[in-house]
C-alpha positions in Angstrom: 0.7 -0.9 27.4 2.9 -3.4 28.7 3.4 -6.4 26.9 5.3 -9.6 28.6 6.7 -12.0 25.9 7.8 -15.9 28.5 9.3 -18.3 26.4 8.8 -17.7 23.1 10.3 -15.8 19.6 7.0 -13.5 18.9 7.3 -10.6 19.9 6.5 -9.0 16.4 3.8 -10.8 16.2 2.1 -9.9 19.4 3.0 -6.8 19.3 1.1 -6.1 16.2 -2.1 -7.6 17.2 -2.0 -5.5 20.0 -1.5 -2.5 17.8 -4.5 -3.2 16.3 -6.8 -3.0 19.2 -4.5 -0.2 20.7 -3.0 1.8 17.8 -2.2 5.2 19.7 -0.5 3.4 22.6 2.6 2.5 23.1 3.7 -1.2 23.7 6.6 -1.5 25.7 7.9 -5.3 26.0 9.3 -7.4 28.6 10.2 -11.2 29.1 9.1 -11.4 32.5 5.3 -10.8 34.1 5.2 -8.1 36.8 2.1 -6.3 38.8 1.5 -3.5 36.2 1.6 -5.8 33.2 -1.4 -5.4 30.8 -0.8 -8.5 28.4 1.1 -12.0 29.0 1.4 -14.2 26.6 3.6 -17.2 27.5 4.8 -21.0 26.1 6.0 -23.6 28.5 7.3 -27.0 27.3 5.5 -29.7 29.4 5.6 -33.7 29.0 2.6 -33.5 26.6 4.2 -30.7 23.9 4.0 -27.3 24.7 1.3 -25.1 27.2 0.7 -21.6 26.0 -1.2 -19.3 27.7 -2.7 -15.5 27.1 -3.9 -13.0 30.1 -4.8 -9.8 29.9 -6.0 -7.1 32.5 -7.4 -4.5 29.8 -10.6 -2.1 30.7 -11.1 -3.0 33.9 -11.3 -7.0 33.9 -8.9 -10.0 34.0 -9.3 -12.8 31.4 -7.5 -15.6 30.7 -6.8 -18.4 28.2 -4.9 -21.5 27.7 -4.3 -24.3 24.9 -2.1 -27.3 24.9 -0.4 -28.0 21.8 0.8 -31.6 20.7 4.4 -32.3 20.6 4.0 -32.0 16.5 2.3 -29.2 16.5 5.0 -27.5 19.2 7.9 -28.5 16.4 6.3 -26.0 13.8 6.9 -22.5 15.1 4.9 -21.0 12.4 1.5 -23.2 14.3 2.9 -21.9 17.8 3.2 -18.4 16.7 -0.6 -18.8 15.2 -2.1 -20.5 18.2 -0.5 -17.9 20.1 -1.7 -15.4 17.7 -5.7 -16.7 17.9 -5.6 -16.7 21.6 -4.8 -13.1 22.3 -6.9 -12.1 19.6 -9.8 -13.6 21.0 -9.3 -12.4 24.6 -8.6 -8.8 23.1 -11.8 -8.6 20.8 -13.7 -9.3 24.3 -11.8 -6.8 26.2 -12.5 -4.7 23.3 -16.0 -5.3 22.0 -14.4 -5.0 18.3 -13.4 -8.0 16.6 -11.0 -6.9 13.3 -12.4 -8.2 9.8 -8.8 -9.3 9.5 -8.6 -11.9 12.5 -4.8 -12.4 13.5 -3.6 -11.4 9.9 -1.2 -8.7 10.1 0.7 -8.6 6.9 1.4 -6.6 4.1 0.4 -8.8 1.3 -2.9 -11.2 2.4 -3.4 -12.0 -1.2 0.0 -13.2 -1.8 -0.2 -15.6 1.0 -4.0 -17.2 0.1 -2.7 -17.4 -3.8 0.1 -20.0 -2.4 -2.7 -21.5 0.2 -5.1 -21.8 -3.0 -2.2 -23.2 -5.4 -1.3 -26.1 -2.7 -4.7 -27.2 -1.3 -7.5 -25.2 -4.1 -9.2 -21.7 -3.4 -12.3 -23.3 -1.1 -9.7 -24.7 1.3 -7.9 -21.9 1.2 -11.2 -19.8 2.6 -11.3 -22.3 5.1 -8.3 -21.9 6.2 -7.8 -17.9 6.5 -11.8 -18.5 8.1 -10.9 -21.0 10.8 -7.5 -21.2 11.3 -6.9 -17.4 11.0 -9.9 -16.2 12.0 -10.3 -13.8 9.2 -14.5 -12.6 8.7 -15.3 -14.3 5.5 -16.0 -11.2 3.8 -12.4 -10.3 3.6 -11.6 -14.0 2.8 -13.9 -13.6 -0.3 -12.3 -10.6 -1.2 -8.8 -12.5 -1.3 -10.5 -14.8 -3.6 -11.7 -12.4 -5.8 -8.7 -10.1 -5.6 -6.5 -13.4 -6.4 -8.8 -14.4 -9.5 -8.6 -10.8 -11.2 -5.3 -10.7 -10.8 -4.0 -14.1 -12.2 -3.8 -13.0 -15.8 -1.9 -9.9 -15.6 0.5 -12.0 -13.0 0.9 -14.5 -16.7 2.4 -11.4 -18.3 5.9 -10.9 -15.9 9.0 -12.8 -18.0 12.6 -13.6 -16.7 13.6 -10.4 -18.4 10.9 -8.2 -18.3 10.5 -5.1 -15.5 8.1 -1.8 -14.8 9.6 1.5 -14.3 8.9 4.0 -11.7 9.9 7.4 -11.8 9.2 9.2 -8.7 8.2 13.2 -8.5 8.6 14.0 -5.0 7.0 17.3 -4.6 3.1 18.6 -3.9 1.5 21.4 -3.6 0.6 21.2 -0.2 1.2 18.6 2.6 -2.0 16.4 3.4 -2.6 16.0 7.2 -2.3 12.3 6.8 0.8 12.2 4.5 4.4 10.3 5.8 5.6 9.9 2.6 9.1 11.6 1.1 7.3 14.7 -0.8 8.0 18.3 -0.5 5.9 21.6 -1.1 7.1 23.4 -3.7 6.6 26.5 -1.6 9.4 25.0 0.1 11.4 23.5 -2.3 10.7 25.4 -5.5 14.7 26.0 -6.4 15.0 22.2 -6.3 12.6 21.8 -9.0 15.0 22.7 -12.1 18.0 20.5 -11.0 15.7 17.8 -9.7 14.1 17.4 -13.5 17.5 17.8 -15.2 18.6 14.8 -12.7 16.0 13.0 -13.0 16.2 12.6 -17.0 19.6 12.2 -16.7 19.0 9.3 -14.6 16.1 7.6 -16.5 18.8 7.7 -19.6 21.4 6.1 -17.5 18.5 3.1 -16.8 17.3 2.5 -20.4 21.0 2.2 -21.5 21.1 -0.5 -18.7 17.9 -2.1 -19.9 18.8 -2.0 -23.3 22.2 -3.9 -22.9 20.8 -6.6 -20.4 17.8 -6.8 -23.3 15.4 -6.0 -20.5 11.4 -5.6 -21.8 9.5 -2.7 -20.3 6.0 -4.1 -18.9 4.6 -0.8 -17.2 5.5 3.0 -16.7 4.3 4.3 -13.4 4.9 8.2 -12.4 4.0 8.8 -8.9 5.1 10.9 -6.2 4.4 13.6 -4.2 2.1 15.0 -6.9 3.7 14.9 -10.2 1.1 17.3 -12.1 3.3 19.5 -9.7 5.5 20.1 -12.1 5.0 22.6 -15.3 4.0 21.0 -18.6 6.8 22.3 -19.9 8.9 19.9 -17.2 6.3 17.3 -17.3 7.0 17.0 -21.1 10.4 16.9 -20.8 10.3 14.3 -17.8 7.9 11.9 -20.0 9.6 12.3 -23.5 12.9 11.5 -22.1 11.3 7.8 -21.1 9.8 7.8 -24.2 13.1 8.7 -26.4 15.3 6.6 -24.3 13.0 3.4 -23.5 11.7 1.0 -25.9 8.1 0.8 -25.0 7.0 -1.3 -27.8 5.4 -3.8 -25.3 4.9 -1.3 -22.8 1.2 -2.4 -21.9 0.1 0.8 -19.5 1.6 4.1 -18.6 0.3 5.8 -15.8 1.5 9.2 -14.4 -0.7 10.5 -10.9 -2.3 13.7 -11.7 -3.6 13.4 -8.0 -4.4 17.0 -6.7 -7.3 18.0 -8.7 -5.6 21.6 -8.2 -2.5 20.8 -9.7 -4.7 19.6 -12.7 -4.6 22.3 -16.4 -5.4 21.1 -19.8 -1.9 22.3 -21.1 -0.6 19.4 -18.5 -3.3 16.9 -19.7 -2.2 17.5 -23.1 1.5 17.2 -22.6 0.5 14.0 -20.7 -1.6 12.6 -23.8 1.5 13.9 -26.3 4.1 12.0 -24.3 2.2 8.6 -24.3 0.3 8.7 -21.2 -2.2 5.8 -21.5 -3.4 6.1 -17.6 -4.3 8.8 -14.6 -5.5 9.4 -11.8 -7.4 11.9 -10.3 -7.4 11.6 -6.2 -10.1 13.2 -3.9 -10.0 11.3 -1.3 -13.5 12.7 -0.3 -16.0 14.5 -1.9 -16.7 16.3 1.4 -15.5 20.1 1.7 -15.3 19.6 5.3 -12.9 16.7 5.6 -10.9 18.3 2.8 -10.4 21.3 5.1 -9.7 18.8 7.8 -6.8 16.8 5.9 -5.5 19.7 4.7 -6.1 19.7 1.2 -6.2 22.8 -0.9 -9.0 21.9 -3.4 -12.6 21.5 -3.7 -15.0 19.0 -4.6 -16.1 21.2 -7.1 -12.5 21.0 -8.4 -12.9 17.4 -8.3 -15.3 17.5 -10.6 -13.9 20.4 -13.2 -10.6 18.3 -13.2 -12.4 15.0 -14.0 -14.4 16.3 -17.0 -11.3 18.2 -18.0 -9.5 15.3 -18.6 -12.3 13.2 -20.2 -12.6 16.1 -22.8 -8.6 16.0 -23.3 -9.4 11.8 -24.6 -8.2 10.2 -21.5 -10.1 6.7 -21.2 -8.9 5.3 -18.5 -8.8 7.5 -15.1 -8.4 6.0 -11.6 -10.1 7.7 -8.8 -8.6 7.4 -5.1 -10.7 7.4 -1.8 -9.7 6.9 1.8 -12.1 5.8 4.5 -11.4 6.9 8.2 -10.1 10.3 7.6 -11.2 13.3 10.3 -14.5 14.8 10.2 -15.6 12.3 8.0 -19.1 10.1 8.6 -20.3 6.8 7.1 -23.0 8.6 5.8 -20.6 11.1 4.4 -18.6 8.2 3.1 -21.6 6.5 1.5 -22.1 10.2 -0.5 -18.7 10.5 -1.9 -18.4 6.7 -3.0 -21.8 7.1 -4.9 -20.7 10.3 -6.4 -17.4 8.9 -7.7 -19.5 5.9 -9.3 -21.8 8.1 -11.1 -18.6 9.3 -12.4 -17.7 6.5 -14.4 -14.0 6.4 -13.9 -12.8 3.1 -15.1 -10.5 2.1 -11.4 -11.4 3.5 -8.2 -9.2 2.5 -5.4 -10.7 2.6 -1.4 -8.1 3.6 0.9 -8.2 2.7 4.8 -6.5 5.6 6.9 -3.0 4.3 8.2 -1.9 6.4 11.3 1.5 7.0 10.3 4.1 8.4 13.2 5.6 11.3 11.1 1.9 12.3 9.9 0.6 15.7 11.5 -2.8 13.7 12.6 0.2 11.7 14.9 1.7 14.8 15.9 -1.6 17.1 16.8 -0.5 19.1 20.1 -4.2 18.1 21.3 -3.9 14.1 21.0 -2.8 12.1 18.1 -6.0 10.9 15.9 -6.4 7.3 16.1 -10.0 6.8 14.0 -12.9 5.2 14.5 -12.5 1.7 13.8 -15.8 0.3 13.5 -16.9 3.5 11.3 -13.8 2.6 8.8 -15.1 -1.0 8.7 -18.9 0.0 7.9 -16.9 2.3 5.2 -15.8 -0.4 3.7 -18.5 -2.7 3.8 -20.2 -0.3 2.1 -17.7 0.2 -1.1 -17.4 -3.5 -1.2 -20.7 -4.5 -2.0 -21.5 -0.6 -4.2 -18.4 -1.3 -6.0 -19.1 -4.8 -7.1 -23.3 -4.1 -8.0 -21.4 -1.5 -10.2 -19.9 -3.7 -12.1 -16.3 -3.1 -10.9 -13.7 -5.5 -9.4 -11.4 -6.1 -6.9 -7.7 -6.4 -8.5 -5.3 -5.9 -6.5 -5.2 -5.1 -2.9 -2.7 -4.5 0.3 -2.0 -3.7 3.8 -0.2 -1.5 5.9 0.6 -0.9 9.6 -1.5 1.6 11.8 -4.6 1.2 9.6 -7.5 2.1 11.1 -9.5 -1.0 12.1 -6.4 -3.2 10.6 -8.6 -2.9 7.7 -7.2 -2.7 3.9 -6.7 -0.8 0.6 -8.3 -2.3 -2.8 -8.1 -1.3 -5.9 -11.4 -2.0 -8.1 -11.4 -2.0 -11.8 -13.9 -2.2 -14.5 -13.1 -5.3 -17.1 -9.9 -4.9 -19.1 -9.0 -1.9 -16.9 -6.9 -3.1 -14.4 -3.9 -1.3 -13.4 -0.8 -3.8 -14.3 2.5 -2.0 -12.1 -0.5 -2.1 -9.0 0.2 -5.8 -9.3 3.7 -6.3 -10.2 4.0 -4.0 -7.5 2.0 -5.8 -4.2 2.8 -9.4 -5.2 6.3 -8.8 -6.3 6.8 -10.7 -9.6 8.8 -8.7 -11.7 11.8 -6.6 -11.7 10.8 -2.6 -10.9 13.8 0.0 -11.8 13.3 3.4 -10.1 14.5 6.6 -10.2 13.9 9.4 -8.3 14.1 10.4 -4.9 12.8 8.0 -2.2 12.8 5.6 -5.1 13.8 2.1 -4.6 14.5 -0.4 -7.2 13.6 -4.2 -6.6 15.5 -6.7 -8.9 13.5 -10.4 -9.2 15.2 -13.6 -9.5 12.8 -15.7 -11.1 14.2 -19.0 -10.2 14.4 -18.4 -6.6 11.4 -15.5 -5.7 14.7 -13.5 -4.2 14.1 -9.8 -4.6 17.4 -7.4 -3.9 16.8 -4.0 -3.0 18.6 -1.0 -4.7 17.6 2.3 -2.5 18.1 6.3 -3.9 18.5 8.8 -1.5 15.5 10.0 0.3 15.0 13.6 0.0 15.7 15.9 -3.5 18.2 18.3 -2.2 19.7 14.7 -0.8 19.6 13.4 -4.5 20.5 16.2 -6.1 23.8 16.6 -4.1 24.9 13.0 -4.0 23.6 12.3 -7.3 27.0 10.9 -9.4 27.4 8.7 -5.8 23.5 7.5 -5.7 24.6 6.5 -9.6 26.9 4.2 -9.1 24.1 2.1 -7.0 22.3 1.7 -10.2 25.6 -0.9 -11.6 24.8 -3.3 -9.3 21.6 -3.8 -11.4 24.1 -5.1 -14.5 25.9 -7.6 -11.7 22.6 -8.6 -10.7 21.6 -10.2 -13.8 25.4 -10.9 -15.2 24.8 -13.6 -12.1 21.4 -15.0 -13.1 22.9 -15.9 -16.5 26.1 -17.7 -14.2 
């Protein structure tokens, strides 16, 4: 797709929108129209303000749309880049015959943006707004209300001097189809595994001494990965007892470690997770549909699902998150409707929907047959569907985000039942407290309060990359000590 970008700074913007209708394409941009492009979008300054016009030739028609804009509205860039924004989206849904729950709202973090609408003008304007001026369906507008309200509590709790940790395990089992992120099979990397844990602690030590001298307050634990139920209990143990010997985790209000695979799930592991303070799981599916499991790539049943679900509400646990993803291969909105129910009659106190994002370095991208782009009007009935089971099941919408190449330009939500809501999920997305992390791929994010500035402290990427440059990555983690030496200045 070609993409012509005349007299204005929005490239990003447009590009994205067209993503949205055209994910598996690629959008090449350029500044002046020529016979074979596909989109034009264009601002001229004129006596009145400013003229912006849209065209596309898409599916075998022309259309085309115009707006002037007043010389006050042509001084606000963010109004231009909207108004911009709303006309392609509208001549793209008609091309299309799909218009996206999400109206010109590409972002990350939708929540985050209607919580400062809501706080300037109140919540109803703030539907309004997102509604009319956005153009987002006001289902999903609803959901930001809700999403905003649960969360506004646990977003009292974050302090000047308070942080979450994350400790990142990097390794699974297998590789799911869908997967981009920095994990790596343990068929692969199994020598790693030994140095990586003896690393690791060493590094979680070096970060409580830091968090002790700076009288830092630990929030939230959060172990994620990879799969971290990889590990043996024996190294799971040892990974968890060193946070809790070295920490102080008297205020310490959750601490959640990912026991995602259901095959990677023992009871030896559950109990070394109970032993070493875990207060918080989860327990991942995705589906409950052999079929698409096979599809994806995973290596474990639904009837492992299940075992690995009772098995760790006979060790005690009490609080278990469940995760889904709607849009994955093979799967139906029928077959959809199946597994949501049957993860309700579960019981598990979060369950968090998942929209499929199409992710570059994913094997669905790099299928010799085609890349798998979804169906986005299936993932929308998907989650349609969970909204509405979700909430007559007495759970809630908590916390929620975005990412690019979802199917549909849809979402992921996490849903809770009352007094269960995961806390590092939201200091997380909206990005109101300090999080320290170690581990591979890891990246801590050090808030300043007073201004909302968050500064970014990256590890390296891989684990043989860690573990080889490890007294080097180390020396990253003093700028954490400077950091808050100059909020006291």
């Amino acid at each position: 797709m070609t993409l012509c970008i005349d007299g204005h700074e929005f490239q990003y913007e447009m590009e994205n929108l067209c993503r949205v209708f055209f994910p598996d394409q690629k959008i090449i941009s350029a500044v002046k129209p020529g016979d074979g492009t596909d989109v034009y979008t264009g601002a001229e300054p004129c006596a009145e303000g400013l003229r912006i016009r849209v065209r596309t030739k898409l599916n075998g028609s022309e259309r085309e749309a115009e707006e002037m804009l007043s010389a006050k509205e042509a001084s606000d860039p963010r109004e231009v880049g909207r108004c911009l924004g709303v006309l392609l989206y509208r001549l793209l849904s008609s091309a299309c015959g799909f218009r996206p729950r999400w109206g010109i709202l590409t972002g990350v973090r939708p929540v985050k943006l209607f919580a400062r609408l809501a706080e300037s003008v109140g919540e109803e304007n703030a539907v309004g707004y997102f509604e009319r001026k956005l153009l987002v369906s006001h289902e999903k507008a609803e959901l930001c209300r809700m999403t905003s309200q649960n969360q506004k509590e646990i977003l009292s709790i974050p302090s000047p001097r308070s942080f979450s940790l994350y400790i990142s395990v990097p390794f699974c089992p297998t590789r799911c189809a869908y997967c981009s992120f920095v994990s790596t099979t343990v068929e692969k990397a199994f020598r790693l595994v030994p140095d990586y844990v003896k690393l690791l602690c060493e590094e979680l030590r070096r970060t409580a001494e830091l968090a002790a001298e700076l009288g830092l307050i630990c929030h939230s634990v959060y172990v994620g990965g990879g799969t971290p139920t990889t590990l043996s209990a024996e190294q799971l143990r040892l990974v968890l007892d060193t946070v809790g010997d070295s920490f102080d985790l008297s205020r310490c209000r959750e601490f959640t470690v990912e026991a995602g695979r259901p095959d990677t799930v023992t009871e030896e592991k559950l109990r070394a997770l109970l032993e070493s303070g875990t207060t918080r799981i989860s327990i991942n599916p995705q589906t409950l549909n052999d079929e698409v499991l096979r599809a994806i790539g995973r290596a474990h049943t639904t009837e492992q699902t299940y075992d690995a679900y009772a098995l760790a509400r006979k060790c005690g646990f009490g609080n278990i998150n469940m995760d889904l993803i709607a849009g994955l291969p093979k799967d139906s909105a029928e077959s959809f409707r199946k597994t949501l129910d049957g993860v309700v009659k579960l019981g598990p106190e979060n369950i968090t929907v998942h929209t499929l994002a199409l992710k570059r370095a994913a094997k669905l991208s790099l299928d010799p047959s085609g890349p798998y782009s979804g169906d986005a009007k299936t993932a929308q009935n998907m989650l349609t569907y969970a909204d509405s089971a979700l909430l007559k099941s007495g759970y809630l919408p908590y916390y929620l985000y975005r990412q690019s190449r979802m199917v549909g330009n849809l979402e992921n939500t996490g849903w809770s039942k009352t007094g269960f809501e995961g806390y590092y999920n939201v200091f997380i997305m909206e990005e109101k407290e300090t999080i320290l992390a170690c581990g591979a791929g890891a990246v801590s994010k050090l808030f300043d309060p007073l201004s909302d500035r968050l500064e970014r402290i990256f590890n390296f990427k891989y684990p043989y990359e860690y573990i080889s440059r490890f007294s080097e990555m180390m020396t990253r983690k003093d700028r954490v000590k400077e950091f808050y030496d100059g909020l006291a200045d």
